[in-house]
C-alpha positions in Angstrom: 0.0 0.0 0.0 1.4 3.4 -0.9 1.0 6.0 1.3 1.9 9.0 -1.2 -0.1 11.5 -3.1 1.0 13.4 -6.4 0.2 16.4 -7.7 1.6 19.0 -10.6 5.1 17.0 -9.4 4.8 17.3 -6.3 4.6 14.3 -4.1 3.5 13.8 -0.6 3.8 11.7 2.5 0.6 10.5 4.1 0.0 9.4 7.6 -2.9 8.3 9.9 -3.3 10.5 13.4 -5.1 8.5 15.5 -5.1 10.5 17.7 -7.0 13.6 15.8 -8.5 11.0 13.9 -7.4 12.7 10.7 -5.2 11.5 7.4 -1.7 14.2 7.8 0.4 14.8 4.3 3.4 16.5 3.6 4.7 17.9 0.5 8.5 15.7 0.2 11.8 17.6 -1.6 11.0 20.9 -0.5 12.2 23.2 1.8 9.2 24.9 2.1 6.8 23.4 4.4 3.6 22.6 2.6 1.6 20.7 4.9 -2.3 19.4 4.6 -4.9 17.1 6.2 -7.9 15.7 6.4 -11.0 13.2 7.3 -11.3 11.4 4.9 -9.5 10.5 1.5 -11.6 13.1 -0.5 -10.9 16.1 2.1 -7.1 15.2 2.1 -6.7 15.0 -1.6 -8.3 18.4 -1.9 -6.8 20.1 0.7 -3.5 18.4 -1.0 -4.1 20.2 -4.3 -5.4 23.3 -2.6 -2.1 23.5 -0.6 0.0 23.1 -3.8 -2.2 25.6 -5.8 -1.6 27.9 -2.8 2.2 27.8 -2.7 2.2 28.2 -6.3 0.0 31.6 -6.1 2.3 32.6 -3.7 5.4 31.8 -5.3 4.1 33.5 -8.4 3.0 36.9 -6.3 6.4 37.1 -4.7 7.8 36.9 -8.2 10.0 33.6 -6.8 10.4 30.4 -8.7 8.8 27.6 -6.6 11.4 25.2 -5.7 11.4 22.0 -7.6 11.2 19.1 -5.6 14.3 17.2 -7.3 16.9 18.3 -10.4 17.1 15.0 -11.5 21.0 15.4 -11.2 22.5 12.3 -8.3 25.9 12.4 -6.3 26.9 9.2 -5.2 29.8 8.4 -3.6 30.8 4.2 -3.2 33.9 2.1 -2.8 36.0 1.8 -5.6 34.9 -1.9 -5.7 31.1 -1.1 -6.3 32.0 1.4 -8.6 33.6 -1.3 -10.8 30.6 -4.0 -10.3 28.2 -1.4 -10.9 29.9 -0.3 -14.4 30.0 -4.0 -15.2 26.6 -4.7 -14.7 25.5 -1.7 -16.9 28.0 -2.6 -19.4 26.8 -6.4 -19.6 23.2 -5.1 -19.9 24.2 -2.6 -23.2 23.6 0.6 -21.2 25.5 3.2 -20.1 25.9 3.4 -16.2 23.6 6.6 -16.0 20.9 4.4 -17.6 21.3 1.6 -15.9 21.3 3.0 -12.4 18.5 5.2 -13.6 16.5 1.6 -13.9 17.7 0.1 -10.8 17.1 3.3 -8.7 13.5 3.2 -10.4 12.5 -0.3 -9.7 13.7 -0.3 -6.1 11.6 3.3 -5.8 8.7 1.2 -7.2 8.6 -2.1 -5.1 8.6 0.7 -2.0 
């Protein structure tokens, strides 16, 4: 079961407050805070949207580019060793090693 929402790429973070008795989301890869909630599935995906509609507005009154949640550009730092497998294995499968870890980094992100 996921526990995302997405919207105008953005995604979010849901979680049950049993507590309040309400669904809690958070917009993920910003610095902003963009928070929402709701009671039930319907309230929180609207309040969702309304909260990224909102921050947009903003952004655009201020004159300020809203921050992009990722570039799409990865650092990775690993041992020499994996470095080596790594460029093997995308080698083996015809790619190039951005292509290849782009596939492995997007399956793993999908079995989540």
């Amino acid at each position: 079961m996921k526990n995302t929402l997405s919207y105008k790429g953005f995604t979010s973070r849901v979680e049950f407050d049993a507590d309040d008795n309400i669904f809690v989301g958070r917009v993920l890869g910003v610095r902003d805070i963009i928070g929402f909630h709701g009671e039930t599935v319907s309230e929180l995906t609207t309040d969702f949207h309304n909260a990224i509609d909102h921050y947009l507005n903003v952004c655009r009154e201020r004159g300020e580019t809203p921050q992009k949640p990722y570039s799409g550009n990865l650092m990775l730092r690993v041992p020499q060793e994996v470095h080596a497998a790594v460029a093997m294995a995308a080698e083996a499968h015809g790619k190039s090693l951005n292509q290849w870890a782009a596939n492995v980094l997007k399956e793993a992100a999908d079995a989540r």
